[in-house]
N, C-alpha and C positions, 0 to 999 in steps of 0.2 A: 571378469577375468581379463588382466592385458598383462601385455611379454615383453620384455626385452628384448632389442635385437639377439636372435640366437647366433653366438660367434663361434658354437663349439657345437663338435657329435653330439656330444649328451645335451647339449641346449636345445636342440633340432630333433634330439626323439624323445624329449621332453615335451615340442609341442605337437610333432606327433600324434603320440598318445594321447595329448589333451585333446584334440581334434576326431581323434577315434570314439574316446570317450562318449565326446559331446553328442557327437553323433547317435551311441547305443544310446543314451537319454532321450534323443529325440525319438528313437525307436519306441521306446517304450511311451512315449505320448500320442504318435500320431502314427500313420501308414507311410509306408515304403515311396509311395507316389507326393508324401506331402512333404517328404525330406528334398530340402534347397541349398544351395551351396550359400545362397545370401544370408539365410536362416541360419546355417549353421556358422559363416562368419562370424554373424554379430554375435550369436551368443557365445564364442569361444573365444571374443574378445579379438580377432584379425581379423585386416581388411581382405576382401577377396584373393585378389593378386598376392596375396602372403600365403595363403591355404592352399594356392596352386602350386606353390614354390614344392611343397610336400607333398600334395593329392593331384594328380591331372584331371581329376572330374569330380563328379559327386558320385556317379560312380566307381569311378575307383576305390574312394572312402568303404563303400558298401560293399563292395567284392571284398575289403580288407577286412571290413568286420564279420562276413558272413565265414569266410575261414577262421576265425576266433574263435568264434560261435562254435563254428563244426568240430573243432579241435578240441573244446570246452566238453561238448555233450559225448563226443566216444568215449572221454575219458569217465564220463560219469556211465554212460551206458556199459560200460566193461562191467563194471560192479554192481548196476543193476540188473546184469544180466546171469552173473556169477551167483547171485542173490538168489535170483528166481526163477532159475530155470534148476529143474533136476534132471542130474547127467544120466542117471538111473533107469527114467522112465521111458515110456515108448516114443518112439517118434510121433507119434500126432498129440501127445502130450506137451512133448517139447516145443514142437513146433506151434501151438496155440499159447504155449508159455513164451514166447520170441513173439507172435504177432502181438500178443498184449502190453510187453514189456514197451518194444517200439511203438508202440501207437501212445499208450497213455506218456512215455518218457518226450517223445516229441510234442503232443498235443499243447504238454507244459513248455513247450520253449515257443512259441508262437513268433516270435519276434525272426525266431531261424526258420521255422517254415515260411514264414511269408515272406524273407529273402530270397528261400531257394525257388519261389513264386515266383519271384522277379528276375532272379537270374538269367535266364533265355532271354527272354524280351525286353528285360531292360539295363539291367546290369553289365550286360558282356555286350553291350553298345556304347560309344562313346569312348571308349578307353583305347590303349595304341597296343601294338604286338607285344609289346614287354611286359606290360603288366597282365593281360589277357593270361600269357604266357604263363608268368609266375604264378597268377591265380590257382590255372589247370594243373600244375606239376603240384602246387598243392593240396587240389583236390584229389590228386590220383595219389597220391600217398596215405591221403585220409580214407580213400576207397581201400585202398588194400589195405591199410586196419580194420576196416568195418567187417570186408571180407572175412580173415582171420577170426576175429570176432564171431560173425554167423557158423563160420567151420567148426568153432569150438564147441559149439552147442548142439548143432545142428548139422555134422557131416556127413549127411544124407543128400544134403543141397550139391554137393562134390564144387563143379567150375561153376554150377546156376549161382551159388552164392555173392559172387561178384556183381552179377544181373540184380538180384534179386535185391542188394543193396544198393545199387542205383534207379530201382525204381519205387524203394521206400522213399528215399530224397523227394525223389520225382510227384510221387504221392503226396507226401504230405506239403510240397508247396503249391499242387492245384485243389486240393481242398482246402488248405487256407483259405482260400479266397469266398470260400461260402460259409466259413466258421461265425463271420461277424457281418449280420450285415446291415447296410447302413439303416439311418434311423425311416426313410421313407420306405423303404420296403418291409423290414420290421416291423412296421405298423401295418402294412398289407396283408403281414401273417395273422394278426392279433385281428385284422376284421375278417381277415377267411380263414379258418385257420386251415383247409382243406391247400392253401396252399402252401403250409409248412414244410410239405414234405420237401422243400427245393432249400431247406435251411439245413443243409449239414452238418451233423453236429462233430468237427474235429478228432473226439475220438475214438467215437463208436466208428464213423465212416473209414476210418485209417485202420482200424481193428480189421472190421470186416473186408476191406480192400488187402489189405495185407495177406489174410487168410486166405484166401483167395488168390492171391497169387501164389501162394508157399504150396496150395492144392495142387499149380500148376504146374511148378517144377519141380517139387520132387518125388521124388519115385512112387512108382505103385507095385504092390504084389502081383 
């Protein structure tokens, strides 16, 4: 891929985009830790100092994409949750109808959990107060949809809903990190297998973690 000088708006969020792009591909090949700003240069066809012109970091690329991502999946979780939860039934119905939805609906985006992994400690480093900035006002917007979202289902939750939706997030990016793991301890389970039980499986762990917390906030008889 290579570019023309971009002389115009739409030429410069043309490459943008292509930079964002390249980036979610790189996602999907390797982990959060093996994305490079040099890597992602060359294969998006710009020299370094032209990717910075757009991106101030590699992570800011990532903080750009992980709000994509987040943006992407409420809109798909509204309807799977519209699907499969019945307004009808009791609350610990519902509420096991909600941990499931969220655990299996995240489990399948791995690429967004293991950003929101990285987020604290590695993503919200390196970048300046502005972008930092822009990120959080659009996670808190994306939070109070999620919120709304659990109310609708679930307005038993009352204000824990808010809570409760930021530590699904919070969830499912520290158990990413035990979902896949690398090929030399993989093979540590396969000769003991006594020591599998340290291989979390994504999304029964998110299920059960979930449930689990929904026990804790809301109400009892």
């Amino acid at each position: 891929m290579t570019f023309q000088r971009a002389r115009t708006e739409e030429q410069r969020e043309v490459r943008r985009r292509a930079i964002l792009d390249m980036a979610s591909t790189m996602l999907d090949e390797m982990p959060v830790a093996a994305i490079t700003l040099n890597e992602l240069s060359r294969r998006v066809g710009l020299a370094k100092p032209n990717v910075l012109r757009y991106f101030e970091s590699r992570e800011a690329v990532l903080l750009e994409l992980l709000e994509r991502f987040l943006q992407e999946w409420l809109t798909d979780l509204a309807a799977e949750l519209a699907a499969g939860v019945d307004k009808g039934s009791a609350m610990p119905e519902r509420a096991a109808a909600v941990a499931d939805i969220l655990s299996r609906s995240l489990a399948a985006r791995i690429v967004l959990c293991d950003l929101f992994g990285a987020q604290g400690s590695v993503l919200e480093h390196n970048v300046s107060v502005e972008v930092v900035t822009r990120y959080k006002r659009a996670s808190l917007e994306h939070l109070t949809t999620m919120t709304a979202l659990l109310q609708r289902h679930l307005p038993e939750l009352g204000e824990n809903a808010t809570l409760f939706g930021l530590q699904t997030l919070v969830m499912a990016g520290a158990l990413s990190a035990y979902n896949t793991p690398p090929p030399s301890l993989q093979a540590a389970y396969e000769a003991e297998p006594d020591l599998a039980r340290f291989h979390l499986q994504l999304p029964e762990s998110l299920r059960v973690g979930l449930m689990a917390t929904l026990l804790g906030v809301l109400p009892r008889d």
